[in-house]
C-alpha positions in Angstrom: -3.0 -54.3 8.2 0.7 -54.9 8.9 1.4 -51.7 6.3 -1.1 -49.4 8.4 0.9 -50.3 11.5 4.1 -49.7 9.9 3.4 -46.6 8.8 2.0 -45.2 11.8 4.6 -46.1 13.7 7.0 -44.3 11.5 4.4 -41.2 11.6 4.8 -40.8 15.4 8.6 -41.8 15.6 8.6 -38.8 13.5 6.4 -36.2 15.8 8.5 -37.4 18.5 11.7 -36.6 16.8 10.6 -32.9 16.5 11.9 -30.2 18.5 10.3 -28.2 20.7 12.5 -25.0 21.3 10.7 -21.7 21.5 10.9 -18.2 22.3 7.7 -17.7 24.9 6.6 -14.0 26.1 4.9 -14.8 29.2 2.0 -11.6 29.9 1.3 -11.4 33.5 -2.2 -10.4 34.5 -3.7 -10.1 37.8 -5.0 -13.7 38.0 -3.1 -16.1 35.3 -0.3 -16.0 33.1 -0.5 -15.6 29.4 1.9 -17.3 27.2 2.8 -16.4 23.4 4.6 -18.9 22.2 7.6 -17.8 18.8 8.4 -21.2 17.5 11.4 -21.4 15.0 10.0 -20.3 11.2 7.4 -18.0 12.6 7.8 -14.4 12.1 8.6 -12.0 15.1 8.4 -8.1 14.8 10.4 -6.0 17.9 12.1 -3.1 19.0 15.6 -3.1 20.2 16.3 -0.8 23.6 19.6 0.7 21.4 17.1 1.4 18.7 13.5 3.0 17.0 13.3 1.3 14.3 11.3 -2.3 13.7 13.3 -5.7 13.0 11.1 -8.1 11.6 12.1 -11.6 10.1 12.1 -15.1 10.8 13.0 -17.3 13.1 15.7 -19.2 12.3 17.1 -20.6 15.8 16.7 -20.1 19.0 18.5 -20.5 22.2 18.6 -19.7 26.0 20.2 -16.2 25.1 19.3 -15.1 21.9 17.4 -15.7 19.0 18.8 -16.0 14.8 16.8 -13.9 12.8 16.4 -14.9 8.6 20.1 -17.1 9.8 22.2 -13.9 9.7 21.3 -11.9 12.7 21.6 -12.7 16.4 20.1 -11.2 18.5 20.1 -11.6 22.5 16.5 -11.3 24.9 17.7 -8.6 26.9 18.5 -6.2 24.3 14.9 -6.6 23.3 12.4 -3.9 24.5 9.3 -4.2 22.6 7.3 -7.5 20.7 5.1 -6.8 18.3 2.0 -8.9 18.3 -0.1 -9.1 15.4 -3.6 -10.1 16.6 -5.5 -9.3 13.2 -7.3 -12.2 12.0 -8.8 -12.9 8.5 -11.9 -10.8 9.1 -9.9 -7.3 9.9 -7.7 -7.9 7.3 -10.4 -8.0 4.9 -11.9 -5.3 6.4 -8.9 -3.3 6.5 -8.8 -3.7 2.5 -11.9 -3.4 2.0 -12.2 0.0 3.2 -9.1 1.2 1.4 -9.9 0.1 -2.0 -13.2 1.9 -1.4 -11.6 5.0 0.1 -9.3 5.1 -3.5 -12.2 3.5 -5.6 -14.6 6.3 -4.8 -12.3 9.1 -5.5 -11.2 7.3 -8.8 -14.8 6.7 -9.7 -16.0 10.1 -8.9 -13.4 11.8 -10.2 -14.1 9.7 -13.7 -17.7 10.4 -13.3 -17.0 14.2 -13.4 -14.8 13.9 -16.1 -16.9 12.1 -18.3 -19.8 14.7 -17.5 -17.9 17.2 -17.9 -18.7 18.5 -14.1 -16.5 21.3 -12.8 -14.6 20.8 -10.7 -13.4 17.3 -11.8 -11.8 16.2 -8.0 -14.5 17.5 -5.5 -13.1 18.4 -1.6 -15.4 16.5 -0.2 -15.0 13.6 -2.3 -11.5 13.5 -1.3 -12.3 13.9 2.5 -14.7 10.7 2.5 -11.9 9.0 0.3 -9.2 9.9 2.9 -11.3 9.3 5.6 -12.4 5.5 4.5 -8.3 5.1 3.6 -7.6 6.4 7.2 -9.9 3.9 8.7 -8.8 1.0 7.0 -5.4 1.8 8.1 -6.5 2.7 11.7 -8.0 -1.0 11.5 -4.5 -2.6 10.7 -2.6 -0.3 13.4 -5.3 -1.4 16.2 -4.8 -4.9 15.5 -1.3 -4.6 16.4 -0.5 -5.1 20.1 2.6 -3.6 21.9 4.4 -5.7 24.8 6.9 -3.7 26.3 9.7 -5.8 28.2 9.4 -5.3 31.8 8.4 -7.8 35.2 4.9 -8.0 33.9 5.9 -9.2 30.2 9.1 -11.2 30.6 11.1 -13.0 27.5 12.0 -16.8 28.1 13.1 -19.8 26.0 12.0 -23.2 26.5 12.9 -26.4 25.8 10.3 -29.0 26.2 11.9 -32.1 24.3 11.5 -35.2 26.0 
C-alpha cells in the first residue's frame, strides 16, 4: 500500500511540474470564441505576410512574441498571416487513399487487361478520365480537409501561459 502511495505521489508531482505554454488561435464567431490550442512538439503549417510559400515544422518553443520552429527558426506572431488547420481525421484520410490507389489501380489494371488481350488501343481515353477523375477526388478530399485562418480581429494569435 505504502508503494502505491509513493508512486502516485511521484506521478502527479510530475503532471504538475509540466508546462503549459502554448500558441492559441482564438476564432471569433458571432456567439463564442473558438480556441486552437499549438502546444510545443505539435506541428503548425502557415503563411508569412512577406511570403507565398508554406512553413511547416515543429514546435520547439514558444514565447509571448514568437514561436521556434524544428529549434532553428524564430519566427514572431505578427509576421504570421495564415494557419493552416488540418481537420482531416482518420476516415478522410483513408478515403482520400483509397480513392487514389483506385484512380491509378484501375488504369494499371485496365491498361494490363488490354495488354494481355491484345485489345487496341492498350490505354483507353476514357479509362484515363475515370482514373484521373477518382485521383482528383481523392486529392480534392485532402485539400477540403484543410482549413485556412487568415490573421485578422476575428482570428487573433496569442500565447499563454497557464503554469500554476
Amino acid at each position: 500500500m505504502r508503494i502505491l502511495c509513493f508512486i502516485l505521489f511521484v506521478f502527479s508531482v510530475e503532471l504538475s511540474a509540466q508546462s503549459n505554454k502554448f500558441m492559441s488561435l482564438d476564432i471569433e464567431h458571432k456567439s463564442n470564441t473558438h480556441r486552437i490550442k499549438f502546444y510545443i512538439q505539435d506541428k503548425i503549417t502557415f503563411k508569412l505576410k512577406q511570403d507565398k510559400k508554406k512553413y511547416k515544422g515543429i514546435i520547439t518553443d514558444v514565447n509571448d512574441t514568437s514561436l521556434t520552429l524544428d529549434s532553428t527558426t524564430t519566427i514572431l506572431y505578427k509576421n504570421i498571416s495564415k494557419v493552416l488547420v488540418d481537420n482531416s481525421n482518420h476516415l478522410t484520410r483513408a478515403a482520400s487513399a483509397f480513392l487514389i490507389g483506385c484512380g491509378v489501380g484501375y488504369v494499371a489494371l485496365d491498361a494490363l487487361n488490354n495488354a494481355i488481350n491484345a485489345n487496341k488501343p492498350t490505354l483507353r481515353l476514357l479509362d484515363i478520365e475515370i482514373g484521373a477523375g477518382l485521383v482528383i477526388i481523392g486529392e480534392a478530399i485532402k485539400i477540403l480537409s484543410i482549413k485556412r485562418y487568415k490573421i485578422s480581429k476575428k482570428h487573433r494569435i496569442k500565447f499563454i501561459d497557464d503554469t500554476p
